[in-house]
ZAFIKOL-522754 format. One record per residue (C-alpha): residue in three letters; x, y, z. Coordinates in steps of 0.25 Angstrom, whole numbers. Each point is the difference from the previous one (the first is absolute). Example, Ala and Ser with C-alpha at 12.3 -4.5 7.8 and 13.67 -1.06 7.14 Angstrom:
residu,c1,c2,c3
ala,49,-18,31 $
ser,6,14,-2 $
END
This chain:
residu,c1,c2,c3
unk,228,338,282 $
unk,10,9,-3 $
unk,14,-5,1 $
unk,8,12,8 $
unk,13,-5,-6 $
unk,-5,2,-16 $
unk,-6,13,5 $
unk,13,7,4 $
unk,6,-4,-12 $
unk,-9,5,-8 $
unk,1,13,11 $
unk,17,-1,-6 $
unk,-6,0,-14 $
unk,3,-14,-3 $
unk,-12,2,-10 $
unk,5,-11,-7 $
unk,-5,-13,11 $
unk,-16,7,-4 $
unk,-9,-13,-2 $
unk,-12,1,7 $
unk,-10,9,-4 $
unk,2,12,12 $
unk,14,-1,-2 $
unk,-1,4,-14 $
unk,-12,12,3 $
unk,11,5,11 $
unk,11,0,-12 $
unk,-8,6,-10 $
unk,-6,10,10 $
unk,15,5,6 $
unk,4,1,-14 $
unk,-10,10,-3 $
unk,-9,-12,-10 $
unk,-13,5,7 $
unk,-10,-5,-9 $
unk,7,-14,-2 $
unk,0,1,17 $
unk,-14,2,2 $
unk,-3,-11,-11 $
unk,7,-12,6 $
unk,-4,6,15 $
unk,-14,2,-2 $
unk,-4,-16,-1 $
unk,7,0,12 $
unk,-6,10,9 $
unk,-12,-11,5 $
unk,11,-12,3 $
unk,-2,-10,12 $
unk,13,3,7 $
unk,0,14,8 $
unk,16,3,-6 $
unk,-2,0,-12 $
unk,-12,6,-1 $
unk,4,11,8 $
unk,13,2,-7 $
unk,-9,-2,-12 $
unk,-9,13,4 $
unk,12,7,3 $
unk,8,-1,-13 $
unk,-15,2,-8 $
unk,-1,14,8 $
unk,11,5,-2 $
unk,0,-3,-15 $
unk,-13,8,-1 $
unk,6,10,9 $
unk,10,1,-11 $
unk,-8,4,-10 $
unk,-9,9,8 $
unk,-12,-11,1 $
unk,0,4,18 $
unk,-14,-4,1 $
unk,2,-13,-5 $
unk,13,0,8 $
unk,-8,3,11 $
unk,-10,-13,-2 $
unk,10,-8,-1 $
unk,8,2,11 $
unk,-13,-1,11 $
unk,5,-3,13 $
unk,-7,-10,5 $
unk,4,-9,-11 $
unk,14,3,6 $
unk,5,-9,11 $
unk,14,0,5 $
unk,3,14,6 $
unk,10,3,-10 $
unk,-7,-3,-13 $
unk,-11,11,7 $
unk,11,10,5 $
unk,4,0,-17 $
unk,-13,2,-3 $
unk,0,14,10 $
unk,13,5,-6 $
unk,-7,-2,-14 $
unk,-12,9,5 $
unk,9,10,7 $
unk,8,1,-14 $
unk,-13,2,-6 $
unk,-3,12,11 $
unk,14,5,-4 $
unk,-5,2,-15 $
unk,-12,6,3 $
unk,5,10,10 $
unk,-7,-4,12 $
unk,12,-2,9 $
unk,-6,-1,13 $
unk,-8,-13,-7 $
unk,13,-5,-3 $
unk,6,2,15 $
unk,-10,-9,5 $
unk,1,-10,-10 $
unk,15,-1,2 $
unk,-3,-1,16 $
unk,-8,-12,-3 $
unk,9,-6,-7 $
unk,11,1,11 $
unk,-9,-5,9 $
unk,-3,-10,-7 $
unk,15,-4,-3 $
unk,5,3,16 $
unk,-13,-12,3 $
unk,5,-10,-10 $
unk,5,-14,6 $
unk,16,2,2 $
unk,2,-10,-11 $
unk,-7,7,-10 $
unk,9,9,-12 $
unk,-3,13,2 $
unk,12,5,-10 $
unk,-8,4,-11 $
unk,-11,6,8 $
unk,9,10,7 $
unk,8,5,-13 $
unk,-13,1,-6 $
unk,-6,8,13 $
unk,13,9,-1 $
unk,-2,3,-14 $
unk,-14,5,1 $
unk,4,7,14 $
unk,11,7,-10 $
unk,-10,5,-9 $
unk,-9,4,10 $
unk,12,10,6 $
unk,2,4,-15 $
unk,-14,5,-3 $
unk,1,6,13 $
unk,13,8,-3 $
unk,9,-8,8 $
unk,11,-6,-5 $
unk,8,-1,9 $
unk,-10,-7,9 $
unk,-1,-9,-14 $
unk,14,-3,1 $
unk,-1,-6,15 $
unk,-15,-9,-4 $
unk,9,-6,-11 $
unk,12,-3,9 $
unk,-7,-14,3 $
unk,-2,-4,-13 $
unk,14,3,-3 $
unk,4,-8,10 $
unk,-10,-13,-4 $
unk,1,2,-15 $
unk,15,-6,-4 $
unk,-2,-12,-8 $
unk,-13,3,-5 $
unk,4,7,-13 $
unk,-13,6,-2 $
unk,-2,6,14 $
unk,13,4,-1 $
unk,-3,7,-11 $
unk,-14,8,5 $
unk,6,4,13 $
unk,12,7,-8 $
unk,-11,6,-10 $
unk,-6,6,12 $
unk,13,3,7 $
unk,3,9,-12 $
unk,-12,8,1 $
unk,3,3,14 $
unk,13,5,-2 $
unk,-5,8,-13 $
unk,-10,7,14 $
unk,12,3,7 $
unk,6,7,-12 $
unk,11,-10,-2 $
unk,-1,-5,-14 $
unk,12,-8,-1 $
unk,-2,-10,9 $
unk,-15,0,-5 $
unk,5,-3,-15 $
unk,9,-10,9 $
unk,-10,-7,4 $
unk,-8,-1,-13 $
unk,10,-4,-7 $
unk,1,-12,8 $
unk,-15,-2,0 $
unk,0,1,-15 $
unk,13,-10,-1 $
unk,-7,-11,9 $
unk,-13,2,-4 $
unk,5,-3,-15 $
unk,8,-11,6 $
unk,-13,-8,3 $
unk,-11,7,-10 $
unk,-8,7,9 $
unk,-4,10,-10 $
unk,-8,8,8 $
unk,11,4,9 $
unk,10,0,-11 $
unk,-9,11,-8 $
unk,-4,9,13 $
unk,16,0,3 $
unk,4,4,-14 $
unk,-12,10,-1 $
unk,8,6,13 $
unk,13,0,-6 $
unk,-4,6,-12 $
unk,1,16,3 $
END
């Protein structure tokens, strides 16, 4: 079982109470330690108890995501092997993501209307936080790649909303909150916004955020 309480704090970047083994793949996989994620998540991905074998698959998959392994993200991350509502609506952002990088927006569309779906259905007393920043985000880049941004703007204004106290989300919405504003022509509120991506991303060593933000910043 996953103890909801430990799982928020590690959500607020208390990185520091990791023990069990999912808690430390979570760490090093938000931190950008891919490799090392996929390494302690992997003897994981087969475990007894549906939680943390879900949370497991999820972690794994994004890892490969990371490094461009989608395939094996994909065989990861099977639905059926999913069972609470809201570990398989992550799994449908991460496929619409996916569809976002190759370009196949319409793919993408559905997988994001899956997900919602999926999250308007769970039990009332399930956490849906992290699932709708993470629909928003992927919404966002969906606007984006359409040439939308202020539509981008208003899929993110949920995340905005559910993302203060967890540095890391925080931080990722206001990455793609910059992009948005660099669409509408207005830079200084886009260097604004990566600016504080790249402060809180450093704060808690999510160097993948950290570098895209810096990368962003740098012209």
């Amino acid at each position: 079982m996953i103890d909801p309480i430990r799982f928020d704090a590690l959500l607020a970047a208390d990185y520091a109470i990791a023990s069990e083994p999912w808690e430390h793949a979570f760490v090093a996989c938000a931190q950008g330690r891919f490799i090392e994620a996929i390494a302690i998540g992997t003897p994981l991905l087969d475990l007894a108890d549906a939680e943390v074998r879900a949370q497991a698959r999820l972690t794994v998959g994004s890892a490969m995501r990371q490094l461009g392994r989608y395939d094996t993200a994909r065989s990861i991350e099977r639905v059926h092997d999913l069972e609470d509502p809201i570990a398989r609506a992550h799994l449908f952002v991460s496929q619409a993501a996916d569809a976002v990088g190759l370009g196949a927006l319409r793919v993408a569309h559905g997988a994001l209307g899956i997900a919602t779906q999926l999250i308007e259905e769970a039990d009332p007393g399930s956490s849906t936080r992290r699932a709708r920043i993470r629909c928003g985000w992927v919404e966002a880049e969906v606007a984006l790649a359409s040439d939308a941004p202020a539509l981008a703007l208003e899929a993110l204004e949920p995340a905005r909303a559910l993302s203060p106290g967890w540095p890391r989300h925080e931080a990722k919405t206001a990455l793609f909150e910059g992009v948005a504003h660099r669409g509408l022509g207005a830079l200084e509120a886009a260097r604004e916004r990566w600016t504080q991506a790249l402060e809180g991303a450093n704060a808690i060593g999510a160097e993948p955020i950290a570098r895209v933000a810096s990368d962003l910043l740098a012209p």
